[in-house]
Each structure stands twice: as structure tokens, then as C-alpha cells.
Residue frames relative to the residue before (quaternion, step in Angstrom):
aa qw qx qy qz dx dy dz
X 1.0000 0.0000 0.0000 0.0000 0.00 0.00 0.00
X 0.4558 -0.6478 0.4738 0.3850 3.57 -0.90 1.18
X 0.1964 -0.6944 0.5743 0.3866 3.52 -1.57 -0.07
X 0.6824 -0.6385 0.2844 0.2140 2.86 -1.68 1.28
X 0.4840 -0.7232 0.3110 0.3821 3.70 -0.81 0.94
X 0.5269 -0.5968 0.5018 0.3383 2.99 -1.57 0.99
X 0.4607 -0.6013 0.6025 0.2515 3.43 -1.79 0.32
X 0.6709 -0.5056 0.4696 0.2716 3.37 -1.46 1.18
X 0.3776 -0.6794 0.5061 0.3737 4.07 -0.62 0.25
X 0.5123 -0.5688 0.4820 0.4262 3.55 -1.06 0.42
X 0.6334 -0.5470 0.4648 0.2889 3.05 -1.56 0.56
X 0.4892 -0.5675 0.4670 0.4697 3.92 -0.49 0.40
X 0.5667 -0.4267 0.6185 0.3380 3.51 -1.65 0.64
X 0.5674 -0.6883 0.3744 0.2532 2.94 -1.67 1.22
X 0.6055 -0.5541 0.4052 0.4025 3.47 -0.57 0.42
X 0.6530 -0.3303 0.3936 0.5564 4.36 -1.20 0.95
X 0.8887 0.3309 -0.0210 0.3167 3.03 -0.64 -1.59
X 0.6479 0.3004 -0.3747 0.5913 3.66 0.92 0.49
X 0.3832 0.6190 -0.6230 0.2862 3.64 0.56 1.31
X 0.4547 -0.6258 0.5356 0.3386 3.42 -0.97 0.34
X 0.4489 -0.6121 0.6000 0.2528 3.40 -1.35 0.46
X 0.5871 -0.5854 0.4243 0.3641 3.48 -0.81 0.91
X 0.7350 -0.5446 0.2717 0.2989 3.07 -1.36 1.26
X 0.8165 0.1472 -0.0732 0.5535 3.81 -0.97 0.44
X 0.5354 0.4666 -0.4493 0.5421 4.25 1.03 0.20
X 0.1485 -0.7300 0.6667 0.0224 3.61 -0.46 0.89
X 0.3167 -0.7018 0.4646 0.4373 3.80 -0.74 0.61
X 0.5892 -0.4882 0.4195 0.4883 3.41 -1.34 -0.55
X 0.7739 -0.2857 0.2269 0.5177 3.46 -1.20 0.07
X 0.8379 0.4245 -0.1357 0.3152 2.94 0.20 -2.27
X 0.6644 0.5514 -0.2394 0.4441 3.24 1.29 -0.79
X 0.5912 0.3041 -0.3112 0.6790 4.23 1.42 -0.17
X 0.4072 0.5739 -0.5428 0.4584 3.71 0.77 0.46
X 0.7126 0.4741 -0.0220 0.5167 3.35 0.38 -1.88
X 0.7591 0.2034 -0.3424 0.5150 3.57 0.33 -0.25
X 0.4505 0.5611 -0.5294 0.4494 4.27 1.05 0.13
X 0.5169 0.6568 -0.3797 0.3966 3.52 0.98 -2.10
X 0.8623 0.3376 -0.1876 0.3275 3.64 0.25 -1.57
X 0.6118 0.5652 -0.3819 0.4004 3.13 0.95 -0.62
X 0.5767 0.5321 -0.3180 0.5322 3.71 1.11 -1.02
X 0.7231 0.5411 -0.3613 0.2319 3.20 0.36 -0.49
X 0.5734 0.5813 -0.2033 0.5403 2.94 1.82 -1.55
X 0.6064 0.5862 -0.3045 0.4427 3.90 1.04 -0.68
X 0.6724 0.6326 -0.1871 0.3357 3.05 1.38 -0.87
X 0.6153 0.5618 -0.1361 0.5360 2.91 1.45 -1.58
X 0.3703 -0.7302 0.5088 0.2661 3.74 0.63 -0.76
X 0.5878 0.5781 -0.4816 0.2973 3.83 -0.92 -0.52
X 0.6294 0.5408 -0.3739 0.4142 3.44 0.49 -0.23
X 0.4869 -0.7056 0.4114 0.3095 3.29 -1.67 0.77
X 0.6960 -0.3575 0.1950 0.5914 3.57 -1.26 0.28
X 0.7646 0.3122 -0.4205 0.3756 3.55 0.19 -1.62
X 0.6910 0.4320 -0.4918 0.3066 3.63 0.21 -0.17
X 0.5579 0.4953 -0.4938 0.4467 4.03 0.80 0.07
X 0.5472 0.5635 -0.3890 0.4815 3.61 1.21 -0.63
X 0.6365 0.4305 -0.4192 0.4835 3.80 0.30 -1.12
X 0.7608 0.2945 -0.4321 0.3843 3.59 0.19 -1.10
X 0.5073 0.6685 -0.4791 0.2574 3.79 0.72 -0.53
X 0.6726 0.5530 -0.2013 0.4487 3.57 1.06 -1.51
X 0.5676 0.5499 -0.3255 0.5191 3.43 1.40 -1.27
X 0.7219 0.2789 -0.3596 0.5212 4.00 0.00 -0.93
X 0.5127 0.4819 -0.6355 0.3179 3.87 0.29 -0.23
X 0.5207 0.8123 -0.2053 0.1639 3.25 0.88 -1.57
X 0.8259 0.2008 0.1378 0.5085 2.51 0.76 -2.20
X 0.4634 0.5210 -0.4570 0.5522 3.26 1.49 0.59
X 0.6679 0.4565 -0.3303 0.4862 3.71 0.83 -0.57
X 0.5349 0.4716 -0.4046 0.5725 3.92 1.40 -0.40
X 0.7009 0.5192 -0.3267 0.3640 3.80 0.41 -0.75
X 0.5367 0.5259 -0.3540 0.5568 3.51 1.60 -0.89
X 0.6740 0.4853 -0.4079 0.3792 3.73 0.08 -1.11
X 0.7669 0.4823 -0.3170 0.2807 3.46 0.65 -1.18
X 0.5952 0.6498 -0.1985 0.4292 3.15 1.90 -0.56
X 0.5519 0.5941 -0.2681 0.5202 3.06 1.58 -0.90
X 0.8501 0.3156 -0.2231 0.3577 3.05 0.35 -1.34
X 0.4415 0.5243 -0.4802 0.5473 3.77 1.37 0.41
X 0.5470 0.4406 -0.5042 0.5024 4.18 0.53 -0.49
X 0.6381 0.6312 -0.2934 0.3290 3.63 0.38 -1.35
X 0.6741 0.4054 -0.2126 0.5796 3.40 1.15 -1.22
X 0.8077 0.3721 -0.3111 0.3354 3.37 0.42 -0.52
X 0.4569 0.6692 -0.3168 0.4931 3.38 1.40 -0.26
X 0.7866 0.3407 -0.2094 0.4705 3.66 1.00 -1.05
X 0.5857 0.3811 -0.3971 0.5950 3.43 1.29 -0.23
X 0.5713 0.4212 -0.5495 0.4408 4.05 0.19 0.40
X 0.7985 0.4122 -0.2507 0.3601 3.58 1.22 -0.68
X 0.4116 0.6604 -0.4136 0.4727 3.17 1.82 0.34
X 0.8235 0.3759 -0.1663 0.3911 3.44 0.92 -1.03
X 0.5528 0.5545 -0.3665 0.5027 3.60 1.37 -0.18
């Protein structure tokens, strides 16, 4: 009798810092600042397995693209309140 095939291992659990934030809850700046800061860091240090440098990779894209918006959209404000007053 054949033996039955083995199953692939699960993938490791995503790393802390490569959860998503609950749908439609963007973080605040300071707060995807502070979780990029860490995530680079942990990337930095090394020990981790591929899929976990990948989770954190996707995570700092993430939260580098959440840090841009917030930045943008402070230029945006400030750009229209310089043109409110001129």
C-alpha cells in the first residue's frame, strides 16, 4: 500500500510587525514610522527566515507608502493654507 502524501509545512506565522491593521484603520504617522524604524531594523539584524524577511519586506513597503500619504497629505495642507493667506 502506497504511503499517503506528506503535507507541505505551514508557512511561519507572520512576523509582530507584519500584521495588517484592521481594514479601513490606517495607522497614524508616528505610529507606521515606529513600526517601519522596527521592522528595518529586525531586517537588519538578520536571523530570520526568507518568508519572514519577505513579510517584513511587504510590511515596510506598506508602511512606507502609509508614511508617504501622511506626508503628502500634510504638504497638501500646508500648501493650501499658504495659499489661503497670500
Amino acid at each position: 500500500m502506497p504511503e499517503p502524501a506528506k503535507r507541505a509545512p505551514a508557512p511561519p506565522a507572520a512576523p509582530r510587525s507584519a500584521a495588517p491593521e484592521p481594514a479601513g484603520e490606517a495607522p497614524s504617522y508616528e505610529a507606521a514610522r515606529e513600526e517601519l524604524i522596527d521592522v528595518v531594523r529586525r531586517l537588519e539584524a538578520g536571523g530570520t527566515t526568507l518568508e519572514e524577511s519577505l513579510a517584513l519586506w511587504e510590511r515596510g513597503e506598506h508602511l512606507a507608502g502609509v508614511c508617504q500619504a501622511w506626508l503628502d497629505g500634510a504638504r497638501k495642507r500646508l500648501e493650501a493654507a499658504l495659499d489661503k493667506d497670500a
